[in-house]
N, CA, C and O of each residue as an XYZ file, in Angstrom:
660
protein
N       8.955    -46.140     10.688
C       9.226    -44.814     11.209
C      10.720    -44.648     11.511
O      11.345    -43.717     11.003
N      11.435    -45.735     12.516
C      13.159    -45.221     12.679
C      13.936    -45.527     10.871
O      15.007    -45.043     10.506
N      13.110    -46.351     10.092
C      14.046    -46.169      8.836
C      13.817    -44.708      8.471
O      14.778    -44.085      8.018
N      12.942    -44.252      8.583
C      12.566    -42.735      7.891
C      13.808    -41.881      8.808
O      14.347    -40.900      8.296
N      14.124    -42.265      9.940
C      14.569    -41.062     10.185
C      16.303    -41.902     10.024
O      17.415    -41.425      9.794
N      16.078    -42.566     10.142
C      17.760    -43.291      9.750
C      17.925    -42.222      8.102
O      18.759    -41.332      7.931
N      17.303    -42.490      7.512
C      17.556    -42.137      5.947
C      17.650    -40.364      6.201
O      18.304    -39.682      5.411
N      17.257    -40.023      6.842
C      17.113    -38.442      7.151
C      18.128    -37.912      7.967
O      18.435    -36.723      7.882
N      18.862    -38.944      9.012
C      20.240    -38.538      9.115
C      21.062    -38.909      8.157
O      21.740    -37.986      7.706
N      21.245    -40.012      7.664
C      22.361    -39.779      6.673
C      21.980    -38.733      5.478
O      22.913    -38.091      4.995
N      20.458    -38.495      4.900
C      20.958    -37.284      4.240
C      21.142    -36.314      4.662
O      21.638    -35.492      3.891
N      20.915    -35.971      5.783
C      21.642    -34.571      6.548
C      23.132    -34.587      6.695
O      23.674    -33.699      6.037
N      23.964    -35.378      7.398
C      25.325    -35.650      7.070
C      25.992    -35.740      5.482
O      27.067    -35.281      5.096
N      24.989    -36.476      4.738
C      25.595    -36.387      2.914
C      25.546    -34.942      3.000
O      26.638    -34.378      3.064
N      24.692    -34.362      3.013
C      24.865    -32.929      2.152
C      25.230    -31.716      2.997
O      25.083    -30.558      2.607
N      25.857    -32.171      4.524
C      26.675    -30.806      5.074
C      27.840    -30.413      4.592
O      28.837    -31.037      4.230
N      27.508    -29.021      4.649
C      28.773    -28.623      4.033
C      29.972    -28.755      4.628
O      30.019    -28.662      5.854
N      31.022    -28.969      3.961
C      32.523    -29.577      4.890
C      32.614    -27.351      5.608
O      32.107    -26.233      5.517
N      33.979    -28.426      6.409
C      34.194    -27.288      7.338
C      35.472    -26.463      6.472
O      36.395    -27.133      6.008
N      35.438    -25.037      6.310
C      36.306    -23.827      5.325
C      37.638    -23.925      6.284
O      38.791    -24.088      5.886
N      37.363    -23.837      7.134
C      38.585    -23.875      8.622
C      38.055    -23.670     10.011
O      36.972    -23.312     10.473
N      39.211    -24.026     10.503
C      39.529    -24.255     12.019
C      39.413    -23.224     12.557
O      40.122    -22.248     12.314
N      38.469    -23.260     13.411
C      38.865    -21.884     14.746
C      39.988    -21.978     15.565
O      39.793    -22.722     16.527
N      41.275    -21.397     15.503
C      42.756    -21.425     15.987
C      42.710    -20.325     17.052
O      41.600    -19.844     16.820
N      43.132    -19.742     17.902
C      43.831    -18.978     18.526
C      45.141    -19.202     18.656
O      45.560    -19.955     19.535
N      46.036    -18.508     17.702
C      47.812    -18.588     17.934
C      47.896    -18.119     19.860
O      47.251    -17.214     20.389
N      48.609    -18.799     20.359
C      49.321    -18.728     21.531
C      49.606    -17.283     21.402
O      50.059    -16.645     20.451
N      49.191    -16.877     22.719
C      50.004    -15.314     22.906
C      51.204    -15.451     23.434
O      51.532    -16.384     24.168
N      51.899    -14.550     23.095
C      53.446    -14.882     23.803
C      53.537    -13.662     24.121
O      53.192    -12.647     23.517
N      54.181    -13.868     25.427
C      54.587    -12.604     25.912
C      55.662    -11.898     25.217
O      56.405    -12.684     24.628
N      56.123    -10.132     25.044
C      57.305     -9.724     24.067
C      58.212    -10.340     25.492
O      59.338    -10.418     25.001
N      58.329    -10.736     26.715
C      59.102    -10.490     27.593
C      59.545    -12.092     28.221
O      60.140    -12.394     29.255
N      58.823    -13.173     26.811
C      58.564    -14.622     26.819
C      60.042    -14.995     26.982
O      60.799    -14.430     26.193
N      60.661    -15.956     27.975
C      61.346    -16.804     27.905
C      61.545    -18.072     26.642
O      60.459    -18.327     26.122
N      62.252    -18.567     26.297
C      62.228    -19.336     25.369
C      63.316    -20.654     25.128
O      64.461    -20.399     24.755
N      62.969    -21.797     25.319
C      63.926    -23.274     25.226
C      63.595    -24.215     24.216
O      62.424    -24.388     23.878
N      64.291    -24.672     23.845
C      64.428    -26.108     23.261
C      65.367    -27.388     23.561
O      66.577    -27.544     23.396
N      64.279    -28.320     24.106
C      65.101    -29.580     24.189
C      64.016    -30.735     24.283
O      62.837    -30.600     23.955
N      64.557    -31.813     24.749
C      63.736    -33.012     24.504
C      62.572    -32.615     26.389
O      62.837    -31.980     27.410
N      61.400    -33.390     25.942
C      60.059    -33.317     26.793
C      60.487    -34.496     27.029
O      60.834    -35.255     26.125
N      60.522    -34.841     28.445
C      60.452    -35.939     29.349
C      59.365    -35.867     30.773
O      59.342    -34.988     31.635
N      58.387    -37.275     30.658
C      57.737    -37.115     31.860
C      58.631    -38.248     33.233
O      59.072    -39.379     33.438
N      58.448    -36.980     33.807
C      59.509    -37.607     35.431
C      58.394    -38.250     36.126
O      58.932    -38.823     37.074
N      57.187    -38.462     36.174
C      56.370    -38.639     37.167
C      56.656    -40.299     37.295
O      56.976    -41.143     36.458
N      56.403    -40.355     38.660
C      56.781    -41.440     39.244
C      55.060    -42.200     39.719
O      54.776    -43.396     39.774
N      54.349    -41.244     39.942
C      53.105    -42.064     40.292
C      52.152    -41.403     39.115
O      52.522    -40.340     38.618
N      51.170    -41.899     38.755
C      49.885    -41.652     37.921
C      48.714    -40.052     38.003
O      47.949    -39.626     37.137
N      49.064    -39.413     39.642
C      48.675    -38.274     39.791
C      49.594    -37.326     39.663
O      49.382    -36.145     39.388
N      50.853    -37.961     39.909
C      51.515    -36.478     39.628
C      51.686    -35.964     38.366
O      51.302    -36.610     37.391
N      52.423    -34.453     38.203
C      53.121    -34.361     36.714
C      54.272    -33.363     36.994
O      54.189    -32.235     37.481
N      55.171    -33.917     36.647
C      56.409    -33.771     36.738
C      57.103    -33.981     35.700
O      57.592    -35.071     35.404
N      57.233    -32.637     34.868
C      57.936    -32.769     33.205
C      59.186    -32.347     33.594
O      59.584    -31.989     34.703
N      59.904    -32.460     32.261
C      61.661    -31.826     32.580
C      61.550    -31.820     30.859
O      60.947    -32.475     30.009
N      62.541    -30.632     30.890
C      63.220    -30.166     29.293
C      64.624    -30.636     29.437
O      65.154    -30.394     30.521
N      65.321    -31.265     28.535
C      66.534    -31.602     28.736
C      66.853    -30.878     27.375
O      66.304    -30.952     26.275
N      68.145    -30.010     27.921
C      68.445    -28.930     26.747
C      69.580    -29.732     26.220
O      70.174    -30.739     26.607
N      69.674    -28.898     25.161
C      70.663    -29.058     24.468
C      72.534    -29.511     24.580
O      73.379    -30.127     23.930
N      72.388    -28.604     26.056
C      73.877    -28.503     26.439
C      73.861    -29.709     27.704
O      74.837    -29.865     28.438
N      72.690    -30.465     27.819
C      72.401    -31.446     28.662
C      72.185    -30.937     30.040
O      72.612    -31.603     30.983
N      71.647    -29.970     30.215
C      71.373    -29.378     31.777
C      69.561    -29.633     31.588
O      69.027    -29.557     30.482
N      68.894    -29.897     32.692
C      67.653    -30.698     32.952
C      66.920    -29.104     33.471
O      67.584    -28.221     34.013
N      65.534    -29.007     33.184
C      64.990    -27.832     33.172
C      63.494    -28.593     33.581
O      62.825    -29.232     32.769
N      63.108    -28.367     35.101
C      61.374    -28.737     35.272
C      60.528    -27.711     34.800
O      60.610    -26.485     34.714
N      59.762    -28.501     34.543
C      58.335    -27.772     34.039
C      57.041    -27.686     34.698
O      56.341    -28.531     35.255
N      56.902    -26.359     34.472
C      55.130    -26.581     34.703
C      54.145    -25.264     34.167
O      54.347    -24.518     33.208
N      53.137    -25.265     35.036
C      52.105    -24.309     34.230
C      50.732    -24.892     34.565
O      50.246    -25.580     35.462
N      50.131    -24.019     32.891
C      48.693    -24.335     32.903
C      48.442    -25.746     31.704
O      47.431    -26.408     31.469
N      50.009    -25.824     31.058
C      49.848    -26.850     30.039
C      50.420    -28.128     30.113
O      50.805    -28.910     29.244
N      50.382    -28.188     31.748
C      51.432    -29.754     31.819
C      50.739    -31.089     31.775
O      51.268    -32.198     31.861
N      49.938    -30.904     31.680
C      48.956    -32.250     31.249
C      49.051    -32.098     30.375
O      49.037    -33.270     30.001
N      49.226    -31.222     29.008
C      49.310    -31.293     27.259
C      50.899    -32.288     26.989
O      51.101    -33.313     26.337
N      51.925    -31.309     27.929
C      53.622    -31.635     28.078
C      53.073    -33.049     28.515
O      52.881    -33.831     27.584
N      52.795    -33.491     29.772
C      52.995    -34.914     30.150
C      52.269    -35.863     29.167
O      52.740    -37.000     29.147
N      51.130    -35.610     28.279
C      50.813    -36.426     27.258
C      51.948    -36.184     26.121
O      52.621    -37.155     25.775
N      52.121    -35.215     25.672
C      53.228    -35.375     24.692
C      54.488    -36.061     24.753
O      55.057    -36.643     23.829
N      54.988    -35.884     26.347
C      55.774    -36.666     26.485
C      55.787    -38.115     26.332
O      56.820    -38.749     26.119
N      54.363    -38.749     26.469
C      54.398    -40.148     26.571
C      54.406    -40.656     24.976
O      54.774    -41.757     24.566
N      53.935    -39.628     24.266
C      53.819    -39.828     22.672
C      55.114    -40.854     22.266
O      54.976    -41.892     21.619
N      56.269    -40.387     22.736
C      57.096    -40.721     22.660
C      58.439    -39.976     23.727
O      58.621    -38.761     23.808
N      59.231    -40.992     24.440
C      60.417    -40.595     25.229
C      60.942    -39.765     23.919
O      60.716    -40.010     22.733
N      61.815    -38.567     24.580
C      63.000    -37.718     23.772
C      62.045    -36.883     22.940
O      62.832    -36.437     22.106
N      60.776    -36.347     22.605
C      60.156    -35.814     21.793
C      60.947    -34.317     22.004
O      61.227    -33.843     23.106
N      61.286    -33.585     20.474
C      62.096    -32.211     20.556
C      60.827    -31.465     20.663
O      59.840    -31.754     19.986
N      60.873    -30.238     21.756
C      59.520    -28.997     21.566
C      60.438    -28.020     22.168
O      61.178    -28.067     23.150
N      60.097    -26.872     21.048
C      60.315    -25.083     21.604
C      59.293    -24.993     22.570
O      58.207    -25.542     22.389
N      59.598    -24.240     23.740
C      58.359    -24.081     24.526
C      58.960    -22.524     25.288
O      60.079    -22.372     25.776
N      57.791    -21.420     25.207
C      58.290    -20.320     25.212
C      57.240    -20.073     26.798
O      56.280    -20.801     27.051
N      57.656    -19.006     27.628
C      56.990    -18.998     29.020
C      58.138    -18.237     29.876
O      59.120    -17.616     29.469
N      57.735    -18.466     31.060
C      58.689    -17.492     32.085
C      59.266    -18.721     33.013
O      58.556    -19.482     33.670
N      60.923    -18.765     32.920
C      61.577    -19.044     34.154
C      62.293    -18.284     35.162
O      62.677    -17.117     35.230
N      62.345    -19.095     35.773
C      62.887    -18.988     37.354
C      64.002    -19.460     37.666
O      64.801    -19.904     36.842
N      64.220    -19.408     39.150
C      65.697    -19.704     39.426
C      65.529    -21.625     39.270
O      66.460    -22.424     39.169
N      64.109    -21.915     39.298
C      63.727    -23.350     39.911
C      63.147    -24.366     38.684
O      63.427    -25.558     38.558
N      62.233    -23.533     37.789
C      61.967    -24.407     37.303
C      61.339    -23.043     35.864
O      61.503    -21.823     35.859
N      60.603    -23.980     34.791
C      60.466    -23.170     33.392
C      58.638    -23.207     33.144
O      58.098    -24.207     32.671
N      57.762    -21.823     33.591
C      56.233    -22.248     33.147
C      56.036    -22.240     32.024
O      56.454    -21.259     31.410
N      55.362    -23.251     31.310
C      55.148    -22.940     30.314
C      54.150    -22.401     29.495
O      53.298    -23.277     29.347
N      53.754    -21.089     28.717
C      52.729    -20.981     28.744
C      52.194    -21.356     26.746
O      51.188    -20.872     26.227
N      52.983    -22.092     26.181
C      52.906    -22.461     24.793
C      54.060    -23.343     24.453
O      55.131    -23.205     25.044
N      53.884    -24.272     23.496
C      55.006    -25.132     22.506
C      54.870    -25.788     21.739
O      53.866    -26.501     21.750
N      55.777    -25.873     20.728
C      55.495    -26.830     19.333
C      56.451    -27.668     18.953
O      57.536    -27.311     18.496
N      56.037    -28.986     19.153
C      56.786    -29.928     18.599
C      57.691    -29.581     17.656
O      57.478    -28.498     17.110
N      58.941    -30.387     17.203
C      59.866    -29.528     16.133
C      60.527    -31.265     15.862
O      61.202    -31.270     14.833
N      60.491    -32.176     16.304
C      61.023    -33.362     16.241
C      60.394    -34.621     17.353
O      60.174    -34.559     18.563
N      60.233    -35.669     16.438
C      59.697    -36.529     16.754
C      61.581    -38.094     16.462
O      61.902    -38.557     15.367
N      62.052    -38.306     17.356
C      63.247    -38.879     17.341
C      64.166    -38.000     15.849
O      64.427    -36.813     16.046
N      64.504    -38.477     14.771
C      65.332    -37.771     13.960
C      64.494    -37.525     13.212
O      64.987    -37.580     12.085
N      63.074    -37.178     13.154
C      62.582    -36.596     12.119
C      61.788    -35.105     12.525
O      61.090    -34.717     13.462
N      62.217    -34.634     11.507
C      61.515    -32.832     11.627
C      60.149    -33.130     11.559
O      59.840    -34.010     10.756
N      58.977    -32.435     12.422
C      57.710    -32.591     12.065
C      57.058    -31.159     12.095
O      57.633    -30.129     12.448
N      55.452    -31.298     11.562
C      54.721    -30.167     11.981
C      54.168    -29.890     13.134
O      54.219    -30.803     13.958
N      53.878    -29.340     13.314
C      52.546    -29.277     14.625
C      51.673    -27.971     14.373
O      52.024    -26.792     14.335
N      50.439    -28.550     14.216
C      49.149    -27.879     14.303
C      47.707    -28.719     14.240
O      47.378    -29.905     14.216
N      47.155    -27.655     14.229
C      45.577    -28.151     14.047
C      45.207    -28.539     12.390
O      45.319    -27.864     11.367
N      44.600    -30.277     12.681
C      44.133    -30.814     11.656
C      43.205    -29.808     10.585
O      42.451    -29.067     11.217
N      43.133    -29.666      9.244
C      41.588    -29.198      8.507
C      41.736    -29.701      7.537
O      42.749    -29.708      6.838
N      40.481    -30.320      7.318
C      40.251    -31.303      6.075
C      39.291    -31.033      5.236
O      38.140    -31.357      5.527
N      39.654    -30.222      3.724
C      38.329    -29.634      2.999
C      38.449    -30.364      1.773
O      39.255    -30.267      0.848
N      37.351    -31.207      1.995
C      37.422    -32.570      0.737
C      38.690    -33.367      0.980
O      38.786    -33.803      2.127
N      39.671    -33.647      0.158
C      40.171    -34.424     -0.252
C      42.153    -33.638      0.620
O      43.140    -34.209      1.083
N      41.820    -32.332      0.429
C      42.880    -31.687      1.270
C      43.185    -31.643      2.599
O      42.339    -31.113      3.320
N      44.303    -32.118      3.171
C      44.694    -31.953      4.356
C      45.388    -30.763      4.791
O      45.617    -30.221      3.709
N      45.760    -30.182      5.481
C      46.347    -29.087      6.183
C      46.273    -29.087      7.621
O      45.420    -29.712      8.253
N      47.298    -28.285      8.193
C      47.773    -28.362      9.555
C      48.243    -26.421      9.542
O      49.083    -25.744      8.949
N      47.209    -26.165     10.496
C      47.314    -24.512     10.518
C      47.705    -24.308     12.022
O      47.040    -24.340     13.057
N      49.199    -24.059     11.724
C      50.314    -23.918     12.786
C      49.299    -22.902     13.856
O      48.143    -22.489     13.767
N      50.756    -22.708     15.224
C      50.483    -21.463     16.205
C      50.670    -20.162     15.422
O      49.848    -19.246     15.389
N      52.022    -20.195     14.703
C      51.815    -18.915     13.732
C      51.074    -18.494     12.823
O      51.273    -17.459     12.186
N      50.018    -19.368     12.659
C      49.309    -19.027     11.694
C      49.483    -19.531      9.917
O      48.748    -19.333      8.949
N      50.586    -20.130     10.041
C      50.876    -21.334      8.504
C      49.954    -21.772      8.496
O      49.194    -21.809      9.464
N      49.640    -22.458      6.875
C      48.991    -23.498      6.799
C      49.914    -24.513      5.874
O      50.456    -24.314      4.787
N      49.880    -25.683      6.730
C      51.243    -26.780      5.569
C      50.087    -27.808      4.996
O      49.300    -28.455      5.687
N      50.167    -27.796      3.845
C      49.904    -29.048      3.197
C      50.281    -30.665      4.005
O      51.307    -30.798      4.673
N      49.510    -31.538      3.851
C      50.084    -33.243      3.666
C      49.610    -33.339      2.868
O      48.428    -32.994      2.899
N      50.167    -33.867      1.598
C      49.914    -34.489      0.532
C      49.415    -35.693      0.766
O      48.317    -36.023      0.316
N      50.127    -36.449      1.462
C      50.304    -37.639      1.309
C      49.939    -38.393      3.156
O      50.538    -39.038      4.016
N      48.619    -37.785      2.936
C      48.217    -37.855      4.612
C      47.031    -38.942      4.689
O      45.934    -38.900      4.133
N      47.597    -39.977      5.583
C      47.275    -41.115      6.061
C      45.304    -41.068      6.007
O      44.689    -40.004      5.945
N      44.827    -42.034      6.037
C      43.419    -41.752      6.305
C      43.577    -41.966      7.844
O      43.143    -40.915      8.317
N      43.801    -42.427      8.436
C      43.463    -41.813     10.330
C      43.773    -40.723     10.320
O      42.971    -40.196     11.090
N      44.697    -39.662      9.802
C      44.567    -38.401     10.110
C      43.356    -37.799      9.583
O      42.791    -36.952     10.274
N      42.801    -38.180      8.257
C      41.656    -37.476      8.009
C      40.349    -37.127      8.753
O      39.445    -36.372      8.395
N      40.506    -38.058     10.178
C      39.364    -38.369     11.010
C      39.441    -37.567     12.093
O      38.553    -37.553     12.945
N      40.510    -36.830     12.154
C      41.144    -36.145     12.999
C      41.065    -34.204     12.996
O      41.741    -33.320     13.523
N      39.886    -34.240     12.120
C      40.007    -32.991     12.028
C      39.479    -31.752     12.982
O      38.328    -31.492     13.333
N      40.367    -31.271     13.195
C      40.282    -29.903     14.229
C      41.060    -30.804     15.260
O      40.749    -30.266     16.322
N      41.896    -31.867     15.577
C      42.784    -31.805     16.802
C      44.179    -31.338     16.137
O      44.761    -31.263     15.055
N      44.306    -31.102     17.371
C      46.069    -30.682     16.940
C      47.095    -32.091     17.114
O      47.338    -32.604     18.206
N      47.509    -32.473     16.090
C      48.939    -32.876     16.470
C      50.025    -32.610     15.523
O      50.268    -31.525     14.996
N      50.539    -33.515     15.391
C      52.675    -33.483     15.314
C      53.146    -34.142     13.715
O      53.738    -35.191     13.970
N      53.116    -33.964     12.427
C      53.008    -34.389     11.418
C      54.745    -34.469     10.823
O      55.583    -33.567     10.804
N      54.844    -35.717     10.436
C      56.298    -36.059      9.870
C      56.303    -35.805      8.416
O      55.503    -36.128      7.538
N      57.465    -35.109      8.385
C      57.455    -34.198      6.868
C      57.968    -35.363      5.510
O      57.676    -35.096      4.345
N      58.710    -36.577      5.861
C      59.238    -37.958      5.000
C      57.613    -38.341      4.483
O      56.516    -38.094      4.984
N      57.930    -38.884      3.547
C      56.852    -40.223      2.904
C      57.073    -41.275      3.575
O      58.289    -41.418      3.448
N      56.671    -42.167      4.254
C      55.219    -41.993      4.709
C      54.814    -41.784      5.813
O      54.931    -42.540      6.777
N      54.070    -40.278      5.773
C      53.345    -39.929      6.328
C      53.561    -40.338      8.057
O      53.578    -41.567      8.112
N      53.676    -39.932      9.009
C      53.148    -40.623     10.379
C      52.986    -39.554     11.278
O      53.795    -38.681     10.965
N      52.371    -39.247     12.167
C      51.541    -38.452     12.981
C      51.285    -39.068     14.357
O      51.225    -40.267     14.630
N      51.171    -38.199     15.030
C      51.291    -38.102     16.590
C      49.951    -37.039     17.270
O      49.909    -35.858     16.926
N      48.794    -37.683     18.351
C      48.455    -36.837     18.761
C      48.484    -35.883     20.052
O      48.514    -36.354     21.189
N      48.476    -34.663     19.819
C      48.617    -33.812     20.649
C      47.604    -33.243     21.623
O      47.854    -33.412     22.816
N      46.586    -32.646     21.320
C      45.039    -32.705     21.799
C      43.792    -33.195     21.008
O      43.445    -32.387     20.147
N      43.079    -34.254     21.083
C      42.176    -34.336     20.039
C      40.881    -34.076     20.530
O      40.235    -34.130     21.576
N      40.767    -33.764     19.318
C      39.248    -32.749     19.669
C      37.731    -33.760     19.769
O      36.646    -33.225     19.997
């Protein structure tokens, strides 16, 4: 009896149909959105807190927060110095954030979006609504489909995750 139904899940899994795409919601941005780029750093000093900082460009330090700083404080750990646009409302004190997309992973340009994998094709369907090809996309990313992360545009291939689903 459990072989019968062993054999009856895997042919239910053989013959589902793959997934056409991702359910996305692009980030709303406000027309009245603030907007930065610099490296994501987590400041936190103990394990409960979160305490991000943007370090811009011109080297002036920018805290963060919001509804997405647990996304920021994991990204940050992805890697120290990670580059992200992150668009939201500041203050005299600090920058909320209410959206952002990776743009660099140390000196390399990357993607960022949500994984979709139909057969043999990979794609990453940005906040704007792109969809980028990987050609040449790793099999751990293939396992990864519908999380979002951070995709390096060089051969070969390497990826970062952002939320996984």
């Amino acid at each position: 009896m459990r072989m019968g139904h062993v054999l009856l899940a895997i042919l239910l899994v053989a013959c589902a149909r793959p997934r056409t795409d991702v359910a996305i919601v692009p980030d709303v941005i406000r027309a009245d959105a603030d907007t930065l780029v610099g490296r994501a750093y987590d400041m936190s000093e103990e394990p409960d807190t979160r305490v991000m900082a943007l370090q811009l460009r011109d080297g002036t330090t920018m805290l963060m927060g919001g509804p997405l700083s647990v996304t920021m404080r994991a990204l940050a750990r992805v890697g120290s110095g990670v580059e992200v646009w992150v668009a939201g409302k500041r203050d005299s004190t600090a920058f909320f954030v209410d959206a952002f997309e990776v743009r660099r992973v140390g000196p390399q340009p990357v993607d960022d979006g949500v994984v979709n994998v139909i057969g043999n094709r990979v794609t990453l369907l940005t906040r704007r609504g792109e969809r980028v090809d990987v050609p040449d996309a790793p099999a751990p990313l293939r396992y990864l489909d519908g999380s979002r992360v951070w995709v390096t545009r060089a051969v070969p291939v390497t990826f970062g995750i952002i939320v996984r689903r």
